[in-house]
PDB file of N, CA, C and O in Angstrom:
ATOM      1  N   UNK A   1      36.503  17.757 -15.648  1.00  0.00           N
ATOM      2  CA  UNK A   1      35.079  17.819 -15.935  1.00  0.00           C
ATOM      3  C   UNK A   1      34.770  17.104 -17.248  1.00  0.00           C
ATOM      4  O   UNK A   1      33.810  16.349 -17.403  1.00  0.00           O
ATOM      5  N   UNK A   2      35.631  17.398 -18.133  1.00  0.00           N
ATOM      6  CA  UNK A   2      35.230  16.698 -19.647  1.00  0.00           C
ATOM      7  C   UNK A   2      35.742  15.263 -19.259  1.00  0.00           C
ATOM      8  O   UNK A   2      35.673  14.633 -20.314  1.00  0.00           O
ATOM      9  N   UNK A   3      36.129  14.586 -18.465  1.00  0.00           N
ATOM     10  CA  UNK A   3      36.358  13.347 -18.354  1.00  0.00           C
ATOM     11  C   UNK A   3      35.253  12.493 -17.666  1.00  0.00           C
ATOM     12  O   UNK A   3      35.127  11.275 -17.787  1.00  0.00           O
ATOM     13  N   UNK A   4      34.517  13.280 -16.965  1.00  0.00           N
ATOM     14  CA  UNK A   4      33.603  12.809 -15.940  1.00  0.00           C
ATOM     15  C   UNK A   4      32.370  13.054 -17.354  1.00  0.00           C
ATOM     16  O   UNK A   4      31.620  12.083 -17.450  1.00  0.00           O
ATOM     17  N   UNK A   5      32.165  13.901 -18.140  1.00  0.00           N
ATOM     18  CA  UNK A   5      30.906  14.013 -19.218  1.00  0.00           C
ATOM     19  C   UNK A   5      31.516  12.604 -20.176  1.00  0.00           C
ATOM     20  O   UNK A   5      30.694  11.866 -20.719  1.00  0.00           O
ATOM     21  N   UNK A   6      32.468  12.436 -20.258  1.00  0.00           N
ATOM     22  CA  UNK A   6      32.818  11.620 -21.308  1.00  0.00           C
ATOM     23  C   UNK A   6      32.063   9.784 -20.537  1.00  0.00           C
ATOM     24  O   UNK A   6      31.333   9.006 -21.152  1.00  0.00           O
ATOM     25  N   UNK A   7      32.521   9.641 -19.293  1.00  0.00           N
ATOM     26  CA  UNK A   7      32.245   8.654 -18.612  1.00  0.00           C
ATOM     27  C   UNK A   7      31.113   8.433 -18.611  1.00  0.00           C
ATOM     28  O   UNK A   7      30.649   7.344 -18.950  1.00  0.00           O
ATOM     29  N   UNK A   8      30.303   9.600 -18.158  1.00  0.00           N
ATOM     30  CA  UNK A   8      28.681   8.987 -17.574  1.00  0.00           C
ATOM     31  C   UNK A   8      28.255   9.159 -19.570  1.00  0.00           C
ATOM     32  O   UNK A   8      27.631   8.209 -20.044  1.00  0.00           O
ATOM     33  N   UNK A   9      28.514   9.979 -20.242  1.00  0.00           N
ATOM     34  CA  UNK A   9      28.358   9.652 -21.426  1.00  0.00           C
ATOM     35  C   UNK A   9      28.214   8.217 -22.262  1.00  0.00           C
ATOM     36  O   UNK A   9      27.438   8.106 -23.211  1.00  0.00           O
ATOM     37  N   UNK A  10      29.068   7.124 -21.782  1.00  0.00           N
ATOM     38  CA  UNK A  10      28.982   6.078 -21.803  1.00  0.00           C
ATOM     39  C   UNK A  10      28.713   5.022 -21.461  1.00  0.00           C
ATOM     40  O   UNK A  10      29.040   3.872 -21.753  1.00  0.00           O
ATOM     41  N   UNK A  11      27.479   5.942 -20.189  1.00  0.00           N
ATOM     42  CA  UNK A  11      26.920   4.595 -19.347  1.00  0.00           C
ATOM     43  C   UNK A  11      25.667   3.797 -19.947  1.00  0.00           C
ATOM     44  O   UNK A  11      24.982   4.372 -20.793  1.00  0.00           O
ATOM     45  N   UNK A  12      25.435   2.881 -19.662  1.00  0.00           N
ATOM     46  CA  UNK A  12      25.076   1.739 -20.176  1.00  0.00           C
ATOM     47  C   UNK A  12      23.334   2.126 -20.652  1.00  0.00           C
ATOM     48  O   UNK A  12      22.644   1.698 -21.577  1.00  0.00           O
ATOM     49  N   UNK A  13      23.061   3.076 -19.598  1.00  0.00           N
ATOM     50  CA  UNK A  13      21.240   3.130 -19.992  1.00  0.00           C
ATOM     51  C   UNK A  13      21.229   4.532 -21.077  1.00  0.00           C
ATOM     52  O   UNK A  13      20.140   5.022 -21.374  1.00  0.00           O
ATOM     53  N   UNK A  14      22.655   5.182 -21.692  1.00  0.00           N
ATOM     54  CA  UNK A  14      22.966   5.997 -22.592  1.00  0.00           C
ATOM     55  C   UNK A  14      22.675   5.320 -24.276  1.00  0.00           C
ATOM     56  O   UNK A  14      22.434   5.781 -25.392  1.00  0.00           O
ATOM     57  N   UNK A  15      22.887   3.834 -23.586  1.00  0.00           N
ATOM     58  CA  UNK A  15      23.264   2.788 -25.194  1.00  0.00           C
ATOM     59  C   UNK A  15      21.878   2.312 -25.467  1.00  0.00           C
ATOM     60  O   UNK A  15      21.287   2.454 -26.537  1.00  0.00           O
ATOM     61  N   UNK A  16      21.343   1.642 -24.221  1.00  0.00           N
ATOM     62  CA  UNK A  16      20.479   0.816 -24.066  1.00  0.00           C
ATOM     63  C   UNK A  16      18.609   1.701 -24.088  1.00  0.00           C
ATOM     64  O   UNK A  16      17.623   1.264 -24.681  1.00  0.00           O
ATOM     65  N   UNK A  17      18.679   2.760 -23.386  1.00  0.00           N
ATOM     66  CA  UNK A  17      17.729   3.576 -22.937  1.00  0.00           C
ATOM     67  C   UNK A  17      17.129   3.202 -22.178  1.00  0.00           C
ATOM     68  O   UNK A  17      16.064   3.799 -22.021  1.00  0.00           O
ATOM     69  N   UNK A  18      17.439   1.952 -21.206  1.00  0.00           N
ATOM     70  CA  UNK A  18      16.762   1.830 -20.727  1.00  0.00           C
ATOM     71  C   UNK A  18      18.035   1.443 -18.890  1.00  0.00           C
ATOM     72  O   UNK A  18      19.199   1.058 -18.991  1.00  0.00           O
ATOM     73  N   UNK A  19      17.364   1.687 -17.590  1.00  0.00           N
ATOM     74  CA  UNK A  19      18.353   1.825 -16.595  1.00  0.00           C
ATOM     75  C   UNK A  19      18.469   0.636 -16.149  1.00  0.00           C
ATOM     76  O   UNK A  19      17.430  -0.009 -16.294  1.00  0.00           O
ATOM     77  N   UNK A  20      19.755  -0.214 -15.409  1.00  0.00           N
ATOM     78  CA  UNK A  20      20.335  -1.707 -14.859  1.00  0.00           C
ATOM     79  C   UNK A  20      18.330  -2.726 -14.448  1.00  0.00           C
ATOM     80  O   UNK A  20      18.157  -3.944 -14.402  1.00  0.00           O
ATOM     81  N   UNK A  21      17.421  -1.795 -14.275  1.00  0.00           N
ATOM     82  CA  UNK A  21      16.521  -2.242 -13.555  1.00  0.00           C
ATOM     83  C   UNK A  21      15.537  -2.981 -14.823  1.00  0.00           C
ATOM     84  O   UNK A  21      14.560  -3.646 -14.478  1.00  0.00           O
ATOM     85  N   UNK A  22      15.822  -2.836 -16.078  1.00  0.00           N
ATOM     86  CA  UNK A  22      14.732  -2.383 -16.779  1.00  0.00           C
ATOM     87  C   UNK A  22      14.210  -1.424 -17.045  1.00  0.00           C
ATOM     88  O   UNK A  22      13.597  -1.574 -18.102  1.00  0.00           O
ATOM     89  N   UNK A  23      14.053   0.067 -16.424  1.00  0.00           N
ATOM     90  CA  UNK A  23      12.972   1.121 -16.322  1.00  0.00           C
ATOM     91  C   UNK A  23      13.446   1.711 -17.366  1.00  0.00           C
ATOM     92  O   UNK A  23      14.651   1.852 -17.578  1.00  0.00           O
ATOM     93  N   UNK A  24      12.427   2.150 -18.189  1.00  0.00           N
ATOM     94  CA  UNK A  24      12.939   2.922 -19.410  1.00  0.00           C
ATOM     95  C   UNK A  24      13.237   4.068 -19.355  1.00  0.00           C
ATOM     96  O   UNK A  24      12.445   4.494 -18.514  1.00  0.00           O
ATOM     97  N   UNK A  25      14.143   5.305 -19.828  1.00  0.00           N
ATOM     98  CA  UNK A  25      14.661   5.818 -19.021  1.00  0.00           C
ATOM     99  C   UNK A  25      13.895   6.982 -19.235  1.00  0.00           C
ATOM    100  O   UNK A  25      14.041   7.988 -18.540  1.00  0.00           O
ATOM    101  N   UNK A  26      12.764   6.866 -20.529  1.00  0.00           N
ATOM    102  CA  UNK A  26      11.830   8.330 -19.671  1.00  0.00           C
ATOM    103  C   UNK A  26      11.055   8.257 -18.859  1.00  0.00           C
ATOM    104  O   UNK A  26      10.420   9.251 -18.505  1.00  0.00           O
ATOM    105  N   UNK A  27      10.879   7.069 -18.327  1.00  0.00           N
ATOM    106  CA  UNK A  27      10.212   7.244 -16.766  1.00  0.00           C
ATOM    107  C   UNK A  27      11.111   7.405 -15.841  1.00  0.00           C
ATOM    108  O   UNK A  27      10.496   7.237 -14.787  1.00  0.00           O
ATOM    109  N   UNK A  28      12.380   7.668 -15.565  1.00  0.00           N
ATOM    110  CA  UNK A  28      13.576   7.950 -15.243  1.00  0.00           C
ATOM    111  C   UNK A  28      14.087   9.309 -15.287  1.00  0.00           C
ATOM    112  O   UNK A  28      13.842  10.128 -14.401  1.00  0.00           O
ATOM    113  N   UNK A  29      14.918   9.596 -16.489  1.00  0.00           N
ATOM    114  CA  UNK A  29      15.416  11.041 -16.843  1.00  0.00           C
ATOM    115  C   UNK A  29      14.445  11.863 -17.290  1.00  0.00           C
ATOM    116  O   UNK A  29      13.555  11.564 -18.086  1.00  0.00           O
ATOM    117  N   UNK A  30      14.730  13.467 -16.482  1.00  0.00           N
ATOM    118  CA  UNK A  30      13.530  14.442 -17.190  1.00  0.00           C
ATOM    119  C   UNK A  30      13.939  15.157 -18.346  1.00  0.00           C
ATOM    120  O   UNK A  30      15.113  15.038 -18.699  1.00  0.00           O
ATOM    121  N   UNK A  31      13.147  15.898 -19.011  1.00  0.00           N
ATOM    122  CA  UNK A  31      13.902  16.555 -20.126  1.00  0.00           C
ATOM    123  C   UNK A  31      14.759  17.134 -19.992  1.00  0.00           C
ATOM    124  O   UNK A  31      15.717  16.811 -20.695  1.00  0.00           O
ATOM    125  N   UNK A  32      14.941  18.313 -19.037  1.00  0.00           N
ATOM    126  CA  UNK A  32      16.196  18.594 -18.695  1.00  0.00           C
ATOM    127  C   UNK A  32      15.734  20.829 -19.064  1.00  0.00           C
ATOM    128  O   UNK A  32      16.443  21.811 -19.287  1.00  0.00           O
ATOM    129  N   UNK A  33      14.627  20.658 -18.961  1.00  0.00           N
ATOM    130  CA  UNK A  33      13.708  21.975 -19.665  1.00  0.00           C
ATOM    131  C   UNK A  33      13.322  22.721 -18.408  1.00  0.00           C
ATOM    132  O   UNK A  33      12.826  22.377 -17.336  1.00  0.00           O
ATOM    133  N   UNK A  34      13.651  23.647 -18.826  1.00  0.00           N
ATOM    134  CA  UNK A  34      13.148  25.374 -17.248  1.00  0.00           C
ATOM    135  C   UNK A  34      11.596  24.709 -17.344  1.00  0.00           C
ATOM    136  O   UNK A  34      11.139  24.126 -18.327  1.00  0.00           O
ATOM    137  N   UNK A  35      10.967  24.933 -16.166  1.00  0.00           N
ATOM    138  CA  UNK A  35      10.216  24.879 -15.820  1.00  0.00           C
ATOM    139  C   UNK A  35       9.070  23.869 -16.046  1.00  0.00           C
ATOM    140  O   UNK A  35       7.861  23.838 -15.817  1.00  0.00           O
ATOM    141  N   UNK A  36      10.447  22.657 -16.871  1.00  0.00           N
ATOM    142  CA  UNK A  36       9.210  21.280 -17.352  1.00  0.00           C
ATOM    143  C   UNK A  36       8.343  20.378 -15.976  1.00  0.00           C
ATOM    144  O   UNK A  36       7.254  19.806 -16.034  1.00  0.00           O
ATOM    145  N   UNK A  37       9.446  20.542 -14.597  1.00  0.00           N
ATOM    146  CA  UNK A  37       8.880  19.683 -13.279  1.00  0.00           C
ATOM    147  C   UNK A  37       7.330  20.140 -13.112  1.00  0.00           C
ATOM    148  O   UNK A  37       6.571  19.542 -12.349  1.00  0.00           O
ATOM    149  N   UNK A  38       6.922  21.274 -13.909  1.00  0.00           N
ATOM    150  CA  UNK A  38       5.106  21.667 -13.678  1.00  0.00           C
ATOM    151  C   UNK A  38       4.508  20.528 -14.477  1.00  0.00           C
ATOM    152  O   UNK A  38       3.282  20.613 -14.400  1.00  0.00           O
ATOM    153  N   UNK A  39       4.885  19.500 -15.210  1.00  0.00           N
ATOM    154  CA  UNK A  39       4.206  18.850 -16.135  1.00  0.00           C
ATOM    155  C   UNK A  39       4.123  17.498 -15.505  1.00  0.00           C
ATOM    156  O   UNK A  39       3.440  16.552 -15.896  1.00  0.00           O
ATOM    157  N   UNK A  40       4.992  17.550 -14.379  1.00  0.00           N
ATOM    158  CA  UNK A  40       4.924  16.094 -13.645  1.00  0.00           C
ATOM    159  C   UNK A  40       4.636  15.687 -12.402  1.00  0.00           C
ATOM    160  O   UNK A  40       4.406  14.602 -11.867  1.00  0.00           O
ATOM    161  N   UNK A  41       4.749  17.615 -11.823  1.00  0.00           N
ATOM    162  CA  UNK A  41       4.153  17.315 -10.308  1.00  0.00           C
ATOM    163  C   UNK A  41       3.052  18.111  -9.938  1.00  0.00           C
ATOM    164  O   UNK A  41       3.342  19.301 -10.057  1.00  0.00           O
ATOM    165  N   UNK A  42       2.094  17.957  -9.604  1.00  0.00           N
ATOM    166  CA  UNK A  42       1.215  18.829  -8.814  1.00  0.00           C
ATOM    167  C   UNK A  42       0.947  19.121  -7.793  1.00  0.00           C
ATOM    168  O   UNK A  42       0.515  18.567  -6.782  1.00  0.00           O
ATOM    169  N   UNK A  43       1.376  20.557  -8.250  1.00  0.00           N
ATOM    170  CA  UNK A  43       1.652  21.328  -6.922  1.00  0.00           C
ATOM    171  C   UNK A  43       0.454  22.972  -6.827  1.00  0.00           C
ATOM    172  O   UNK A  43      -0.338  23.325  -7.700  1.00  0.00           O
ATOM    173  N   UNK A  44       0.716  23.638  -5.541  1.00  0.00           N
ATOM    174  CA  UNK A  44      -0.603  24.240  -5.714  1.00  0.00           C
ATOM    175  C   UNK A  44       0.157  25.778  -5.788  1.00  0.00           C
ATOM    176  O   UNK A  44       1.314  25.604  -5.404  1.00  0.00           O
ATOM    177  N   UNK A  45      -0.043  27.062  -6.103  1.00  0.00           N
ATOM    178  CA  UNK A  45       0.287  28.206  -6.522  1.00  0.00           C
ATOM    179  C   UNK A  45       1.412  28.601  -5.301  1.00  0.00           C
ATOM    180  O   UNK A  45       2.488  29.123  -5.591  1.00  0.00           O
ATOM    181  N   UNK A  46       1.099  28.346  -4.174  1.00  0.00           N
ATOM    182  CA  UNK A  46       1.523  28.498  -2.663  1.00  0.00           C
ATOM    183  C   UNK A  46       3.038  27.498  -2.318  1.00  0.00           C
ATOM    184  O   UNK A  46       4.059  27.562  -1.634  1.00  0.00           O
ATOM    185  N   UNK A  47       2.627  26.949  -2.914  1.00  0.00           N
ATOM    186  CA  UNK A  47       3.663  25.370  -3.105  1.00  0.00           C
ATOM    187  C   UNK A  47       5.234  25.555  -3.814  1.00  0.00           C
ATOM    188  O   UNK A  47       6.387  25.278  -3.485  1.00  0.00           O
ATOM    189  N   UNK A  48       4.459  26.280  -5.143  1.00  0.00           N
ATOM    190  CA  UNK A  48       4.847  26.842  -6.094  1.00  0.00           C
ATOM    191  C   UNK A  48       5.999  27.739  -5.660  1.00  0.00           C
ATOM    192  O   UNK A  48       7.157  27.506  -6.007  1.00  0.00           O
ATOM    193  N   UNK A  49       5.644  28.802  -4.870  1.00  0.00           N
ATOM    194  CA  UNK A  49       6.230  29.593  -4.444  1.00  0.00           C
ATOM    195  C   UNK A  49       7.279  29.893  -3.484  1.00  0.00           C
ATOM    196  O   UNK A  49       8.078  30.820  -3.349  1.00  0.00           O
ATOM    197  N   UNK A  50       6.962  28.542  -2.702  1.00  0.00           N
ATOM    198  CA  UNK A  50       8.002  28.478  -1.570  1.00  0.00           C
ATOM    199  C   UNK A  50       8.861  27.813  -2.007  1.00  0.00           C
ATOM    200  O   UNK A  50       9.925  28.020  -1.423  1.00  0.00           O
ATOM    201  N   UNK A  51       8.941  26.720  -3.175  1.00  0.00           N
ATOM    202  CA  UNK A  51      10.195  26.409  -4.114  1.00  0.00           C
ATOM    203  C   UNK A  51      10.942  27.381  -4.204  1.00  0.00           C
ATOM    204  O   UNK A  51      11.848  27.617  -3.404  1.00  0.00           O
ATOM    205  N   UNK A  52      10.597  28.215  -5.401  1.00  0.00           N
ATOM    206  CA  UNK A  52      11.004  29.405  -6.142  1.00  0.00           C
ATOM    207  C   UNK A  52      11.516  30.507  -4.784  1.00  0.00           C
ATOM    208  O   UNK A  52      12.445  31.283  -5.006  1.00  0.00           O
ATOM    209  N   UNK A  53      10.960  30.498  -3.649  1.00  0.00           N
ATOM    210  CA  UNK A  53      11.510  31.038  -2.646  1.00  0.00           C
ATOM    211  C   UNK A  53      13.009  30.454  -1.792  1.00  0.00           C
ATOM    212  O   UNK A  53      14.137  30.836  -1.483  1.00  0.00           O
ATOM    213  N   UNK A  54      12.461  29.743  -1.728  1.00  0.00           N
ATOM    214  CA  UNK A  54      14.064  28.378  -1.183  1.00  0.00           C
ATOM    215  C   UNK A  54      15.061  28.481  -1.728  1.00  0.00           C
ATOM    216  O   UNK A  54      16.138  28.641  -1.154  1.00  0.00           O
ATOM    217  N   UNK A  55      14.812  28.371  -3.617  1.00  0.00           N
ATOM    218  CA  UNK A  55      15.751  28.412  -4.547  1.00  0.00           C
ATOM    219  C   UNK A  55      16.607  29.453  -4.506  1.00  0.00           C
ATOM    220  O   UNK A  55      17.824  29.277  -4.447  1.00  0.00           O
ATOM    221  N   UNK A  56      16.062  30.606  -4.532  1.00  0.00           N
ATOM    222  CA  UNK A  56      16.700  31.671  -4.575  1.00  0.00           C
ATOM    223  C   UNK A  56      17.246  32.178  -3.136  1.00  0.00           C
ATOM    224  O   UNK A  56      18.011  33.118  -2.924  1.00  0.00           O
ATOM    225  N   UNK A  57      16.736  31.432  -2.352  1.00  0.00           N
ATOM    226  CA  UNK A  57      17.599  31.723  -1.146  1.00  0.00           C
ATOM    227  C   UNK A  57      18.956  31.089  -1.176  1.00  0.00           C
ATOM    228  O   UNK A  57      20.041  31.611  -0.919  1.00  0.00           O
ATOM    229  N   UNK A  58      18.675  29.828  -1.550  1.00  0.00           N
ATOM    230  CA  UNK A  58      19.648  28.814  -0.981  1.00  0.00           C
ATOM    231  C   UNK A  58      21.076  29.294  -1.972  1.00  0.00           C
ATOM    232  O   UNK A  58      22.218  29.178  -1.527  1.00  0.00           O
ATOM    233  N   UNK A  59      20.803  29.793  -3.244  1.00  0.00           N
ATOM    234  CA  UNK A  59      21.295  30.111  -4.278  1.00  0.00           C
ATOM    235  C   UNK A  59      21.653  31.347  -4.211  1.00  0.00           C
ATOM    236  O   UNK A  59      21.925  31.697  -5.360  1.00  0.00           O
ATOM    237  N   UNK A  60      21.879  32.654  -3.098  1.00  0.00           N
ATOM    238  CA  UNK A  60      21.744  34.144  -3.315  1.00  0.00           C
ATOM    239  C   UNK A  60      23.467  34.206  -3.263  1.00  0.00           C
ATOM    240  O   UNK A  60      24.057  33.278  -2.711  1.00  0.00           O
ATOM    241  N   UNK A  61      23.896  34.839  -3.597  1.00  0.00           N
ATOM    242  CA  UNK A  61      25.122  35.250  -3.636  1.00  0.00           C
ATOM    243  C   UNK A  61      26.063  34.068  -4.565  1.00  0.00           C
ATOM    244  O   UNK A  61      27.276  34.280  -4.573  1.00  0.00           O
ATOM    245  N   UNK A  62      25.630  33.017  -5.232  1.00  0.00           N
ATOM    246  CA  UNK A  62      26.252  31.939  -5.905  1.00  0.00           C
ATOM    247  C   UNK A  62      26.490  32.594  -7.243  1.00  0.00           C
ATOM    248  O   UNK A  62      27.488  32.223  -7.861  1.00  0.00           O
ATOM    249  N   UNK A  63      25.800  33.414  -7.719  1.00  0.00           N
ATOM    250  CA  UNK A  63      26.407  34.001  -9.500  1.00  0.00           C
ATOM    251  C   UNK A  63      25.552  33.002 -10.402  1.00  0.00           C
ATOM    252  O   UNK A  63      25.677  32.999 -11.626  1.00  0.00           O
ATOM    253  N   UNK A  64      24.689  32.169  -9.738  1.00  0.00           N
ATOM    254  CA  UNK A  64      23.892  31.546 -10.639  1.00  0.00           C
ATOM    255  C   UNK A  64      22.637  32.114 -11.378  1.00  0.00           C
ATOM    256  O   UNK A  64      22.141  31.571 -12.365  1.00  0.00           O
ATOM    257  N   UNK A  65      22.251  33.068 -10.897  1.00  0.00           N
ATOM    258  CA  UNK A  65      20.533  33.803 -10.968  1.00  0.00           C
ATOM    259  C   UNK A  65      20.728  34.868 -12.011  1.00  0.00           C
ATOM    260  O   UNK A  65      21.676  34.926 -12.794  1.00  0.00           O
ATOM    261  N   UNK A  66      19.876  35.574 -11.940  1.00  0.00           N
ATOM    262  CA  UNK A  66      20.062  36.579 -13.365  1.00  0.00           C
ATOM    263  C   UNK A  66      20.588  37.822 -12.359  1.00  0.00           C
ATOM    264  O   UNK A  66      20.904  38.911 -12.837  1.00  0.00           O
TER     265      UNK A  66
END
């Protein structure tokens, strides 16, 4: 695992900030923040929910959740 962080650690749009295409990479990478995807997609309360429903399905018995 620390070999694979070390690698992509050193990929090229890490140096550059920006990805092989040009695209800069915060139109690219998200912050990486609980619940930042509300700031970029709009979605409606209902929408909302069947995420947060999925998630925790797809995820129940994994040891990931609280």
């Amino acid at each position: 695992f620390f070999a694979l962080c070390v690698a992509l650690s050193g990929r090229e749009v890490n140096k550059t900030r920006r990805t092989v295409n040009g695209v800069d990479h915060k139109d690219f990478f998200r912050d990486g923040k609980v619940g930042d995807w509300k700031n970029h997609l709009s979605v409606t309360l209902e929408t909302e929910n069947k995420i947060d429903m999925t998630i925790k399905e797809k995820f129940q018995g994994s040891g990931t959740q609280d």
